[in-house]
C-alpha positions in Angstrom: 0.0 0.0 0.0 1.5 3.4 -0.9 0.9 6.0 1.8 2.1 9.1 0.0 -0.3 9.7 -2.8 -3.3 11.4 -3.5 -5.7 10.1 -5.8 -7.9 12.1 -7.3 -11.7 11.0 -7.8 -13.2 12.6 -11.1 -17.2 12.6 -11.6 -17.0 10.8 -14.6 -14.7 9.9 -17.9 -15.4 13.4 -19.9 -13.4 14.9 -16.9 -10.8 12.0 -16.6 -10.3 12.2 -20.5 -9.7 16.1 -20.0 -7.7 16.2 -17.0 -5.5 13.8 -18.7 -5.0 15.5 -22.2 -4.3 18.9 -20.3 -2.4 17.3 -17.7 -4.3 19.3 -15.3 -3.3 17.0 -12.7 0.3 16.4 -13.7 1.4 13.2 -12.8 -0.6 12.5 -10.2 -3.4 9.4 -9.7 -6.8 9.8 -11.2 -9.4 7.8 -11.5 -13.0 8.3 -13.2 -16.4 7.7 -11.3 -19.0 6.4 -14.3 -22.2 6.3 -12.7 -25.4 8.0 -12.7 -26.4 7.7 -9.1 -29.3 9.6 -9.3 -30.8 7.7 -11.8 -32.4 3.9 -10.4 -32.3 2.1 -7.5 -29.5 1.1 -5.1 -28.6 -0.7 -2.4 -27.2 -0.1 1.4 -24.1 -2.2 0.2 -22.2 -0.3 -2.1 -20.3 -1.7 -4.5 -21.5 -5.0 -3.5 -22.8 -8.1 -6.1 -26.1 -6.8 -5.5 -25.3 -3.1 -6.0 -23.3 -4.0 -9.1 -26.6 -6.4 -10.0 -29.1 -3.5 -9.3 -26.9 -0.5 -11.2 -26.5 -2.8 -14.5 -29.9 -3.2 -14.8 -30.7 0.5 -14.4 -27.4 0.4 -17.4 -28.8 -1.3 -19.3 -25.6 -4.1 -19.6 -24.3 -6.9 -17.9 -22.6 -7.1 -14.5 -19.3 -7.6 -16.2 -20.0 -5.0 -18.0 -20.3 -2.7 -15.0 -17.6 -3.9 -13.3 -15.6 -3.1 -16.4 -17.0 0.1 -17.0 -17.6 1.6 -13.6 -16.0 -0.6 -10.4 -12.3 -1.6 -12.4 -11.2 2.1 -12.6 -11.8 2.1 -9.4 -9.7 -0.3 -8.3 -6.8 2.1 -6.1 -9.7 3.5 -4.0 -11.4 -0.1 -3.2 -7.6 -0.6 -2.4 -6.9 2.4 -0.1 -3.9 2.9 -2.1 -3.5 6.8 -0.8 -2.5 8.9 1.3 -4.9 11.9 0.7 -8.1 12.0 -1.4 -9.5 14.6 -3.4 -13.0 14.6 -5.1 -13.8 16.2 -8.1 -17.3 17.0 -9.2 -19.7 19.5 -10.9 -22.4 21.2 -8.3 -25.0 19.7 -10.5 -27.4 17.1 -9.1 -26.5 14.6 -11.1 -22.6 15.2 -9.9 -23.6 15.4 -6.3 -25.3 12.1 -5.6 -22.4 10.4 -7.1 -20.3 12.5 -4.7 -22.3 11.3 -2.0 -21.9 7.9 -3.1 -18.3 8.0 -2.8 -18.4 9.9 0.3 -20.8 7.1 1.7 -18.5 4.5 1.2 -15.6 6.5 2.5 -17.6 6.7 5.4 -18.0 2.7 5.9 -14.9 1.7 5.1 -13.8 4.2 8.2 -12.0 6.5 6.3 -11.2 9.2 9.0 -9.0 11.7 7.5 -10.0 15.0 6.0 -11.3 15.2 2.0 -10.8 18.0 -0.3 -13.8 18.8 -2.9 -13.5 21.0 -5.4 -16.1 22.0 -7.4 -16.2 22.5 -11.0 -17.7 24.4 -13.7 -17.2 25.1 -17.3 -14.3 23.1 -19.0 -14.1 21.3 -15.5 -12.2 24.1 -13.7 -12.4 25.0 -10.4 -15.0 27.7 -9.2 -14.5 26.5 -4.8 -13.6 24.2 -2.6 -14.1 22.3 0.5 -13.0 20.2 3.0 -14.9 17.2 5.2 -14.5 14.3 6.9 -16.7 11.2 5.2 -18.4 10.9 8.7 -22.2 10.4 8.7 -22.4 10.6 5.1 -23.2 6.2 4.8 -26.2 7.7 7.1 -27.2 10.9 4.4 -25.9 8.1 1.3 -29.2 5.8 2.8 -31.7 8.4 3.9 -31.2 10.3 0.5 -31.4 7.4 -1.8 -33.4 4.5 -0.3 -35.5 6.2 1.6 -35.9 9.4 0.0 -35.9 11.7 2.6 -33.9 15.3 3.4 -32.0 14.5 5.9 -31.1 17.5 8.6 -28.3 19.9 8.4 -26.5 19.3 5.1 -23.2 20.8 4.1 -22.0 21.7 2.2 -24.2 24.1 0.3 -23.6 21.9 -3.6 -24.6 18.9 -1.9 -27.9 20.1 -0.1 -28.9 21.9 -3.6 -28.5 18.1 -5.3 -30.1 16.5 -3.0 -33.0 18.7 -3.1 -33.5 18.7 -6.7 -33.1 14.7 -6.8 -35.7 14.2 -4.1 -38.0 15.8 -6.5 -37.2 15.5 -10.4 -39.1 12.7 -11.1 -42.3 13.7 -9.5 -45.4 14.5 -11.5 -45.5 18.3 -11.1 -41.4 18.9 -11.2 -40.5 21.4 -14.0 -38.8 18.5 -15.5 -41.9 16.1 -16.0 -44.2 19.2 -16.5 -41.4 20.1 -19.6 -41.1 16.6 -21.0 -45.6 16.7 -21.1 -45.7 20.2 -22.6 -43.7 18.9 -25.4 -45.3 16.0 -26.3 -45.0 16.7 -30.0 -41.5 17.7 -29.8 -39.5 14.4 -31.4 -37.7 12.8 -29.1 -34.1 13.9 -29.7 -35.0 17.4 -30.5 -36.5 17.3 -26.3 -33.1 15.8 -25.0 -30.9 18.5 -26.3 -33.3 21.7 -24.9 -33.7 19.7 -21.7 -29.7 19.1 -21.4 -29.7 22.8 -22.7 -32.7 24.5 -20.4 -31.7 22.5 -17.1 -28.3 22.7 -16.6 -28.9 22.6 -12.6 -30.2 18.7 -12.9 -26.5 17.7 -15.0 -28.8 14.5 -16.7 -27.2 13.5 -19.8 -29.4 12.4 -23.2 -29.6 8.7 -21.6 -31.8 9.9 -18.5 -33.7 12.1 -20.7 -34.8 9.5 -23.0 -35.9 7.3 -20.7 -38.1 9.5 -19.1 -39.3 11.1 -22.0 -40.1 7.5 -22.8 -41.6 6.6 -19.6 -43.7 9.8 -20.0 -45.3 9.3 -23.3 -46.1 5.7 -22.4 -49.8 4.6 -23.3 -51.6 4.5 -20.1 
């Protein structure tokens, strides 16, 4: 186990791929988070064989496929092979639940020393940072996303905005859903890209959007 690194957790492969061809981060150790936590169910065992089960459903692939995709890039933080970690993610919802999701397991493996986040914007640089210690966030990880509640006191201020907006997206009367029904002749692709475009705050990519466009416009 190397005890003198930092690795460096980015919110997805976009970031990873531009990090890397900018060498933003130098030499230092990166890895890519692929998911889409906010979208589908999930388990209390993260990164378990039912987690990875559950997620490649919502995927749409095979477990090996997940594992390939999402849980191998991830192999030096399932190893604890640092020093230091720093977490890099977007304040959009989509970005934050993954961040909690991280933060979460951090939290149950007993991960006790302090966490840098920095949040990004355009081009994936750097608009503010933080610092927090994974504690009680397995607690926030299962009250957020199984039992879809707001839990009390959240900081920092990016991750209470995310969870907010998840608790409610796909509800019946959120300006999401109430977009996706006022443009029910609007072909399918044409929606995605204004949605992507109009709701920056929610971070949902053209996958998301088509399934619940789809879901939407289903025959009742």
């Amino acid at each position: 186990m190397t005890q003198n690194k930092t690795l460096h957790i980015l919110n997805g492969q976009a970031m990873f791929n531009y990090y890397e061809e900018t060498n933003f981060l130098e030499q230092e150790c990166m890895v890519p988070f692929n998911e889409a936590m906010c979208y589908g169910g999930t388990c209390d065992d993260l990164f378990s064989s039912e987690f990875i089960d559950i997620r490649a459903k919502v995927h749409h692939v095979t477990a090996d496929q997940y594992i390939e995709h999402t849980l191998k890039p991830l192999q030096p933080f399932f190893d604890k092979e640092f020093a230091h970690i720093e977490l890099w993610f977007d304040a959009d919802m989509f970005c934050q639940i993954n961040l909690i999701t991280i933060l979460a397991w951090l939290d149950q493996a007993d991960y006790k020393d302090a966490i840098d986040i920095h949040i990004v914007a355009d081009k994936f640089k750097p608009v503010s940072h933080f610092t927090v210690k994974s504690e009680g966030y397995y607690s926030i990880y299962k009250q957020v996303l199984i039992d879809k509640t707001m839990p009390e006191n959240i900081l920092p201020a990016p991750i209470k905005k995310g969870i907010e907006l998840y608790l409610g997206y796909l509800n019946k009367d959120s300006d999401l859903v109430l977009y996706i029904q006022e443009h029910k002749a609007v072909p399918e692709k044409e929606l995605v890209t204004a949605l992507i475009n109009k709701f920056t705050d929610y971070g949902l990519g053209d996958t998301q959007y088509f399934e619940m466009i789809r879901n939407q416009r289903q025959p009742l």
